[in-house]
C-alpha positions in Angstrom: 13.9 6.9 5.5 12.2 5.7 8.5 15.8 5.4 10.3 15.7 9.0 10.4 12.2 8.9 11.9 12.8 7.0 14.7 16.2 8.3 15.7 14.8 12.0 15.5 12.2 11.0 18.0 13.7 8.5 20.2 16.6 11.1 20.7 14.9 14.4 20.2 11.6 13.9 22.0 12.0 11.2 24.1 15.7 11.7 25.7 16.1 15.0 24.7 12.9 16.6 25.1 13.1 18.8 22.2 9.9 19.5 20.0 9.2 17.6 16.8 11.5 18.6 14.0 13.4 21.4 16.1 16.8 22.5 14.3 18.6 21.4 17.1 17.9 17.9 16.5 21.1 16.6 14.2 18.2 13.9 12.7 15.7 16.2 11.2 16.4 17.0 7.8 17.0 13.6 7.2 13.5 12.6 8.5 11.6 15.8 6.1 13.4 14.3 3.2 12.3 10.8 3.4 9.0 11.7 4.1 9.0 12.7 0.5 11.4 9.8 -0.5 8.7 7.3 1.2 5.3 9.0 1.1 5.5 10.7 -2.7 8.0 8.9 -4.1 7.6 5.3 -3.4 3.9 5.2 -2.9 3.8 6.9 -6.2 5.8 3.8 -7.8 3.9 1.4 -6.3 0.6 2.7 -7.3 2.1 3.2 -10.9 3.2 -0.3 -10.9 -0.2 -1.3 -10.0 -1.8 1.1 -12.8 0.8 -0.5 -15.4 0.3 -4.0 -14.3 -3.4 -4.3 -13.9 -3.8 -2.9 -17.4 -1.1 -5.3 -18.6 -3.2 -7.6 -17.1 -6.5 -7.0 -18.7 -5.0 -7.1 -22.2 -3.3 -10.4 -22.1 -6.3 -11.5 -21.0 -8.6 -9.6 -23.5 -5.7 -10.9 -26.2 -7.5 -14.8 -25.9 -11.2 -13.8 -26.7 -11.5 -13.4 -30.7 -14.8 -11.0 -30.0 -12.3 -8.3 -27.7 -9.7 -8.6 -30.6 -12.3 -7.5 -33.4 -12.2 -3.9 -33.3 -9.6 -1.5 -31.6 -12.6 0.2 -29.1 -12.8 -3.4 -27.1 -9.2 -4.1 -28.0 -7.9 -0.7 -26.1 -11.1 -1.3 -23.5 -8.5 -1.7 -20.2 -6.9 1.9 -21.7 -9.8 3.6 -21.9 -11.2 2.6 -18.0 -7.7 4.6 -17.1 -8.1 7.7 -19.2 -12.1 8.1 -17.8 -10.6 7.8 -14.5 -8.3 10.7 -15.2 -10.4 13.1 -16.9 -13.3 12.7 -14.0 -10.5 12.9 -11.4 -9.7 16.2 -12.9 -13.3 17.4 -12.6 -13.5 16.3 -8.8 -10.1 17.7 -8.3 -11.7 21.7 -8.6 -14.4 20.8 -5.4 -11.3 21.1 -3.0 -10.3 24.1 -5.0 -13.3 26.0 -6.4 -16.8 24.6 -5.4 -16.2 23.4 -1.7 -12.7 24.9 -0.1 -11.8 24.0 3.4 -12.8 26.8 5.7 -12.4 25.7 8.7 -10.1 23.4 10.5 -12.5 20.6 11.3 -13.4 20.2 7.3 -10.1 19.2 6.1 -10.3 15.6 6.3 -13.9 16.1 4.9 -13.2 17.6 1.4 -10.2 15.7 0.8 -12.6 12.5 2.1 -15.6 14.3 -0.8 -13.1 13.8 -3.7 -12.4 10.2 -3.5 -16.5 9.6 -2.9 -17.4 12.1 -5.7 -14.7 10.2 -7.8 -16.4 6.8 -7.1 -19.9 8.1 -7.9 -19.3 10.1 -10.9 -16.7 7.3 -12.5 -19.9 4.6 -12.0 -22.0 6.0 -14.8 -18.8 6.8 -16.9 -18.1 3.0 -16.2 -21.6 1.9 -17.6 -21.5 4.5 -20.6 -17.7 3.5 -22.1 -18.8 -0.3 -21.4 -21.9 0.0 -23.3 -20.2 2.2 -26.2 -17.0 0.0 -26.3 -17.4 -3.7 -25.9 -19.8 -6.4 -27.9 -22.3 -7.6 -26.3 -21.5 -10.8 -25.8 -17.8 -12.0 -25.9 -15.6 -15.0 -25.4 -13.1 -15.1 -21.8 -12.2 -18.6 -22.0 -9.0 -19.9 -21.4 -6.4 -21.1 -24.0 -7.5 -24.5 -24.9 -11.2 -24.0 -23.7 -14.1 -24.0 -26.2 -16.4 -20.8 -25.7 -19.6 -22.1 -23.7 -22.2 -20.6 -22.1 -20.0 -20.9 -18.6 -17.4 -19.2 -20.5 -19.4 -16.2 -22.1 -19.3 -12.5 -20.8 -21.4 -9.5 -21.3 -20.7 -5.4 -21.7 -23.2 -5.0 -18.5 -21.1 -7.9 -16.9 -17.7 -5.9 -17.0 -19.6 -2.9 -16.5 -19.9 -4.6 -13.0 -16.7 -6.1 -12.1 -15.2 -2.3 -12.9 -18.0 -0.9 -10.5 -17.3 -3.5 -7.6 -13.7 -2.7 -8.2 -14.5 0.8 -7.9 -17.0 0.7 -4.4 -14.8 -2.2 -3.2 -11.7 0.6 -3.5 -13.9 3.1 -1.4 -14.7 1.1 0.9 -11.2 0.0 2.1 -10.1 4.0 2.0 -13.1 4.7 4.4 -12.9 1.5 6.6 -9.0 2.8 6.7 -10.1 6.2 7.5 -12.4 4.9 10.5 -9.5 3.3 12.0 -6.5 5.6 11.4 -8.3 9.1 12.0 -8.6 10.1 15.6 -12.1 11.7 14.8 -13.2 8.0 15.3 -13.1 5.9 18.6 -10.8 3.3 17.5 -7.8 5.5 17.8 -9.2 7.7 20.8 -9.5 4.6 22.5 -5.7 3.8 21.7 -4.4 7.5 22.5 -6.5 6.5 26.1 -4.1 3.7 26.3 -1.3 5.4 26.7 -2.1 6.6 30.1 -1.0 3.2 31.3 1.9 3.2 29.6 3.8 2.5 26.2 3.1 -1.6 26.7 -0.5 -1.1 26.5 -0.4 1.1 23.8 0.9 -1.4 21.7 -1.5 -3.8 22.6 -4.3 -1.7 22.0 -2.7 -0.7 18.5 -1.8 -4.0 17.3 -5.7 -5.4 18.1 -6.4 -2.0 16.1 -4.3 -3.4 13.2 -5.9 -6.9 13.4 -9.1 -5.7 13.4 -9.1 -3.1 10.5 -8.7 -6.8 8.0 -12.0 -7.4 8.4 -14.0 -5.4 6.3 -11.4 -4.7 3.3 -11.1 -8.8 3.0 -14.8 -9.3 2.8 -14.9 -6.9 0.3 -12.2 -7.7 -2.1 -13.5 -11.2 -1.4 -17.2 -10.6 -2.7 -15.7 -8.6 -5.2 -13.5 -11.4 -6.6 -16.3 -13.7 -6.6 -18.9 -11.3 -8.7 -16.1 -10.8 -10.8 -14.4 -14.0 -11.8 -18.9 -15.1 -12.0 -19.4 -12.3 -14.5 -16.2 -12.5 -16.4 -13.6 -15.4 -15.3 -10.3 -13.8 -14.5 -10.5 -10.6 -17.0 -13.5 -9.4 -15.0 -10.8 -9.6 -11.8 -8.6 -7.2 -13.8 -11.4 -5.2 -14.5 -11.9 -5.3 -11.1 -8.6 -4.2 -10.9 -8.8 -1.0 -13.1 -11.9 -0.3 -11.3 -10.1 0.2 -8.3 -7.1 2.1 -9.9 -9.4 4.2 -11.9 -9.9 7.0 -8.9 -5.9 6.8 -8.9 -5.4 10.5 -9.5 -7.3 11.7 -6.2 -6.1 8.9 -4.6 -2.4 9.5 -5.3 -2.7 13.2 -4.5 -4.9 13.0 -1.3 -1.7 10.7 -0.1 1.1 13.4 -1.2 -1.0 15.7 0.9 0.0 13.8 4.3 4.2 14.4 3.9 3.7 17.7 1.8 2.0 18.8 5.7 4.5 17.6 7.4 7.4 18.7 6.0 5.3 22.5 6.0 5.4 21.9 9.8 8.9 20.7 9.7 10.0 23.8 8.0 7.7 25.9 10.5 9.7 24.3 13.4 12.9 25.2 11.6 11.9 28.6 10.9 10.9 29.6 14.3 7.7 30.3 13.7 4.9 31.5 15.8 2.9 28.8 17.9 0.1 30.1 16.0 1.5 28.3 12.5 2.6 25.2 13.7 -0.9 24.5 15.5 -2.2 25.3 11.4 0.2 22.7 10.2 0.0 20.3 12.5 -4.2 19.8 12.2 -3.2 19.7 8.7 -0.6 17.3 9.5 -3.4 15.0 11.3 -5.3 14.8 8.3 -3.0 13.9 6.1 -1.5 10.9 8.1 -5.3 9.3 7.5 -5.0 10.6 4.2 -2.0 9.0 3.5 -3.3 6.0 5.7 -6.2 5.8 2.7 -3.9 5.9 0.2 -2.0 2.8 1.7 -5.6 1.2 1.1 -6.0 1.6 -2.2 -2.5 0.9 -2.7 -3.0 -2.6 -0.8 -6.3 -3.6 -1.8 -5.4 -3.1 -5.5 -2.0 -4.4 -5.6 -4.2 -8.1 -4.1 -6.9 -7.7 -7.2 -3.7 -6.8 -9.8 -1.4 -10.1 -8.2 -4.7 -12.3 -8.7 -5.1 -10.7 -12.6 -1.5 -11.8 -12.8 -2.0 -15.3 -11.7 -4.6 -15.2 -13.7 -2.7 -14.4 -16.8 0.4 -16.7 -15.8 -2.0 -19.5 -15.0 -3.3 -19.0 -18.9 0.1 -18.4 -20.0 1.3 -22.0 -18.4 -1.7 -23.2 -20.4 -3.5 -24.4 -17.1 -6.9 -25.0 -16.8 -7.5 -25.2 -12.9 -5.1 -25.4 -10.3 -5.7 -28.1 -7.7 -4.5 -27.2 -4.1 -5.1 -31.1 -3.2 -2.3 -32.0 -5.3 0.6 -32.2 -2.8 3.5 -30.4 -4.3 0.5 -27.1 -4.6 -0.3 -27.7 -1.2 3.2 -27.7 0.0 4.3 -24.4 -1.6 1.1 -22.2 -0.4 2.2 -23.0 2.8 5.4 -21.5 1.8 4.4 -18.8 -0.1 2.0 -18.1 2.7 4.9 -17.8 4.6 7.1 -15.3 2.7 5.1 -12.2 3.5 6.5 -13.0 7.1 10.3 -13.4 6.2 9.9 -10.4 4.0 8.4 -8.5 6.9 11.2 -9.8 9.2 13.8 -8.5 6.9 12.4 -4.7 6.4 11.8 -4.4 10.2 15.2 -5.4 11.0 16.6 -3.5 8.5 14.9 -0.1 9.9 16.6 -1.1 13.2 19.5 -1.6 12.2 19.5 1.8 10.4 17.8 3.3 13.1 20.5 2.2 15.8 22.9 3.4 13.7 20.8 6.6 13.5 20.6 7.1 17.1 24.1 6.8 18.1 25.0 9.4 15.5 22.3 11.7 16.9 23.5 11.0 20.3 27.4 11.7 19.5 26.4 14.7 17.9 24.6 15.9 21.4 27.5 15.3 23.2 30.4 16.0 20.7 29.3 19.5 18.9 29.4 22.5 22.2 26.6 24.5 22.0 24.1 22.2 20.1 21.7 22.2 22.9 21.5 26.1 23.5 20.8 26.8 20.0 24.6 28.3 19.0 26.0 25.6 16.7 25.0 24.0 14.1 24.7 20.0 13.5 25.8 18.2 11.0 23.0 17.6 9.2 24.7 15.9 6.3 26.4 12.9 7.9 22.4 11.8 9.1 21.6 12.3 5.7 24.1 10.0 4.9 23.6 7.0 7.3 19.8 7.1 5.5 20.5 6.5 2.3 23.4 4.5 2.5 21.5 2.0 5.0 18.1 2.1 2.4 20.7 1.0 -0.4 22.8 -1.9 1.7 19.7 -3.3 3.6 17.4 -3.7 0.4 19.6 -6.0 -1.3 18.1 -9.2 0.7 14.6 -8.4 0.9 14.9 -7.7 -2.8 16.7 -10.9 -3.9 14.3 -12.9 -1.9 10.9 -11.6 -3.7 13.2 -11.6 -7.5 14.2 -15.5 -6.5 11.4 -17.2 -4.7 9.8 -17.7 -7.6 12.6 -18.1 -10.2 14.0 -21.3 -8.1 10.3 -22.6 -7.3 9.3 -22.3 -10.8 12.7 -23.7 -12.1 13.3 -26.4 -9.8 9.9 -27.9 -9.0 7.8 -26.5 -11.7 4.9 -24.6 -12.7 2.2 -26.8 -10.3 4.5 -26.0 -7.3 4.6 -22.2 -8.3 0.7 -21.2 -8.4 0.8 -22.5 -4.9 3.8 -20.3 -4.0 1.3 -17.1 -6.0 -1.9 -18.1 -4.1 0.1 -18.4 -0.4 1.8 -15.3 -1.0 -1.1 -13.2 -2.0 -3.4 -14.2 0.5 -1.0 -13.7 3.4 0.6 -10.9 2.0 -2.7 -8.9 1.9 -4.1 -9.0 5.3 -0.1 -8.5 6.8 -0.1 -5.5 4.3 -3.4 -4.0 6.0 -2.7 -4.7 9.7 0.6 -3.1 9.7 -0.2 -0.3 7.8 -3.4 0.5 9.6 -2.0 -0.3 13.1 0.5 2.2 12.1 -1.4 4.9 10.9 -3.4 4.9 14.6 -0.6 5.2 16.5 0.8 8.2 14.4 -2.9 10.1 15.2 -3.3 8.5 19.0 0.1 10.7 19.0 -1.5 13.8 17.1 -4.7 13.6 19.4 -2.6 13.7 22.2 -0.3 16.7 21.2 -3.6 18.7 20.5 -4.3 18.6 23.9 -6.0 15.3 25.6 -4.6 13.6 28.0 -2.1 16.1 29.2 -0.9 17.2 26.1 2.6 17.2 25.0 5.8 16.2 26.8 3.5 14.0 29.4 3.7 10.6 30.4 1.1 9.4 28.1 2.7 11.7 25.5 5.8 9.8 25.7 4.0 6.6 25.7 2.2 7.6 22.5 5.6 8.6 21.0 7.4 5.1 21.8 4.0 3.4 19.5 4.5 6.3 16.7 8.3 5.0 16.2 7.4 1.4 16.8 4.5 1.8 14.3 6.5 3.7 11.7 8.8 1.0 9.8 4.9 -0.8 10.1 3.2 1.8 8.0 5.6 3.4 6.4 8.3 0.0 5.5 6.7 -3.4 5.4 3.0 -2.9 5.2 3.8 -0.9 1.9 6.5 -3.0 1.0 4.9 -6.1 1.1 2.5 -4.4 -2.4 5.6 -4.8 -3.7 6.0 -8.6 -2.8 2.8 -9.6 -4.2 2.8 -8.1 -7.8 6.6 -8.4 -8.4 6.5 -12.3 -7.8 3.2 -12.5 -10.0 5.0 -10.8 -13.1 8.0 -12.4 -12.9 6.1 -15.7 -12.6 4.3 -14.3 -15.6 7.4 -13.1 -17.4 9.2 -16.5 -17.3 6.5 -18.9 -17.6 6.8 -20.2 -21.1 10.8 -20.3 -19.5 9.4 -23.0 -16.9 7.4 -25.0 -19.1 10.2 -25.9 -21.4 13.0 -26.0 -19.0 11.6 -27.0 -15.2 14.3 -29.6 -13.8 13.2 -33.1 -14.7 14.1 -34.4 -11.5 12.1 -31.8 -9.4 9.1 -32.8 -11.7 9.7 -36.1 -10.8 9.8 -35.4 -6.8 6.9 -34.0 -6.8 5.0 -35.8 -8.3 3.8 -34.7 -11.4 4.9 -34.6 -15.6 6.1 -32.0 -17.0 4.2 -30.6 -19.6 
């Protein structure tokens, strides 16, 4: 879908000089139906995926601990974090609507910004209440093999915990992603400055942006790792997980907002509507970009906490008490797997070009082949853009797909289960902070664009306009491609490691055991 995107602008915009999403513009249905493809659509898959898997997650976990399988209320524990967390979302879901509408432009952000907090606050003492109700007071979380001690013991106020620091760690990384991807803020003021020296530093300015914003979401999915695995070994980390999830509901519908605003000023532009409405949907617009940029967040930051639940789970499944990343095969493939996040990256972004030069020249033929496009007096062919978009989604998926499906079937396969939790670990930790730059450096120079258009630096069709515009289409298969994509990566090699673990135990290749070092078990 982001083929569409860029060709649209680099054509319409930038050569052409035609507003955003005019009719003229052959590209532009293409690029309002894969905002929806991309931002509703997919988004809404991979935070499903996340939802499913973390609880998965939880209850393999929960499934080793005699005192969780006692009675059906701790059994069904991870099932009942999720349906709090949709029955308070609904509450918090009537202050945009009822008790606090958006009056005037400048509150926008702010009451779709008041749900997720009021979310978070109101979901903490739900947390403590269900924990206290639901689960013994002391319980087993040992692994398969261990003997229940002390170490290995967990109390209700324990998980009650690791669900909060899911829970704050999740609001954290949606306002740390606000702060840089909003153009309130003087990260991306300081980036839509940039571009009154050109597209080059621009792209400097956003990529330092993107580098940047890893900070504080690592340091707190770190610290809350560590409180939970210290509370509750790796169920507390899917807790964690679930904790994070549980706001998913606000979360997932203040990141529709961002492409349902768009494609409202998309259909504006079409329309020929007064300047008066497109100015409406355009602030709109602005706010949903960091909305949508917050979404990405969540989506990131609890895809990391559901891939380390998984490991957790394989890592119990393999039998495994500890995994030692001194051993040299371990060693070996967390280099690799630290590594994939980059190939995968390398293969999305090429496949967007590739789409998008194919994209371009269409949009360019049509220009010059159809009389009468320019003035306004024919029609383009809307369809064939269409087309070019899906068709290139389908073909150029197929490698970055069989890559993240195979990874771990040969690693696990042919060198064995030791050699695959180093391929998990590399993966996840790499995969996360590439996941956050990208999308984050993406999401600034979408609203350095925005802050420009409203006005600042010479406003639209200027120099540092079209500087801004070159970072928007280099930044959008970043936000919009691999930074989401990579979610993806994470959790679909940790439950197919998962899936086809007892697989690898019986049937790992003798001779790869042998290589590296290690007997099979």
């Amino acid at each position: 879908t982001k083929a569409a995107d860029v060709g649209a602008d680099l054509v319409g915009k930038v050569e052409k000089n035609i507003p955003e999403d005019d009719p003229r513009n052959p590209a532009t249905i293409a690029d309002n139906v894969g905002d929806n493809v991309g931002d509703v659509a997919g988004m809404g898959a991979d935070l499903f995926g996340s939802f499913a898997e973390s609880t998965c997650a939880a209850l393999v976990l929960a499934s080793v601990s005699p005192q969780l399988q006692a009675n059906w209320g701790s059994m069904l524990f991870p099932l009942l974090i999720s349906a709090v967390g949709i029955l308070v979302c609904f509450f918090t879901s009537y202050v945009a609507t009822d008790i606090s509408p958006v009056r005037q432009e400048r509150d926008v952000e702010h009451v779709l910004k008041m749900q997720l907090i009021l979310s978070t606050v109101i979901l903490t003492p739900a947390a403590f209440a269900i924990s206290y109700m639901f689960l013994p007071a002391v319980f087993c979380v040992s692994m398969p093999g261990q003997e229940c001690t002390v170490d290995t013991r967990a109390t209700w106020f324990g998980a009650f915990v690791c669900i909060a620091s899911g829970l704050w760690a999740g609001l954290t990384t949606g306002l740390i992603t606000e702060y840089y991807t909003s153009h309130s803020y003087q990260p991306v003021r300081e980036v839509a400055e940039s571009c009154k020296t050109g597209a080059a530093t621009n792209i400097i300015y956003g990529l330092a942006l993107g580098y940047k914003s890893v900070i504080v979401p690592v340091l707190a999915l770190g610290a809350t790792i560590f409180v939970s695995f210290q509370l509750c070994h790796m169920f507390g980390i899917a807790l964690a997980a679930l904790g994070m999830l549980s706001s998913l509901s606000i979360g997932l519908t203040i990141d529709a907002y961002g492409p349902i605003c768009d494609n409202a000023g998309g259909i504006a532009e079409m329309a020929e509507l007064g300047s008066s409405v497109r100015h409406i949907t355009d602030t709109l617009d602005a706010a949903g970009n960091t909305t949508a940029a917050i979404g990405k967040g969540f989506a990131i930051g609890s895809a990391a906490l559901v891939s380390l639940a998984l490991y957790g789970a394989f890592v119990s499944r393999i039998g495994a008490t500890s995994v030692d990343i001194l051993e040299p095969i371990v060693f070996v493939f967390l280099l690799y797997g630290s590594m994939l996040p980059y190939w995968f990256s390398a293969m999305t972004m090429k496949s967007v070009g590739i789409a998008a030069r194919e994209m371009v020249v269409e949009v360019r033929e049509q220009f010059a082949r159809i009389p009468g496009l320019m003035e306004g007096t024919a029609k383009p062919d809307y369809e064939r853009c269409v087309a070019i978009s899906t068709k290139a989604s389908l073909r150029e998926m197929i490698a970055p797909g069989a890559l993240v499906i195979l990874s771990p079937i040969i690693t696990g396969f042919v060198f064995g289960v030791h050699a695959l939790t180093g391929l998990l670990a590399g993966s996840l930790v790499s995969g996360v902070q590439m996941a956050i730059s990208s999308s984050n450096t993406g999401g600034a120079w979408d609203n350095a664009k925005k802050y420009i258009e409203s006005g600042m630096f010479g406003g639209k069709n200027s120099e540092p306009h079209k500087a801004a515009v070159v970072g928007d289409t280099v930044g959008d298969p970043l936000k919009d491609t691999s930074g989401p994509a990579l979610n993806i990566l994470m959790k679909l090699m940790a439950i197919i490691s998962l899936v086809f673990s007892d697989f690898f135990v019986s049937n790992a290749l003798p001779a790869g055991a042998a290589w590296a070092g290690y007997k099979q078990h």
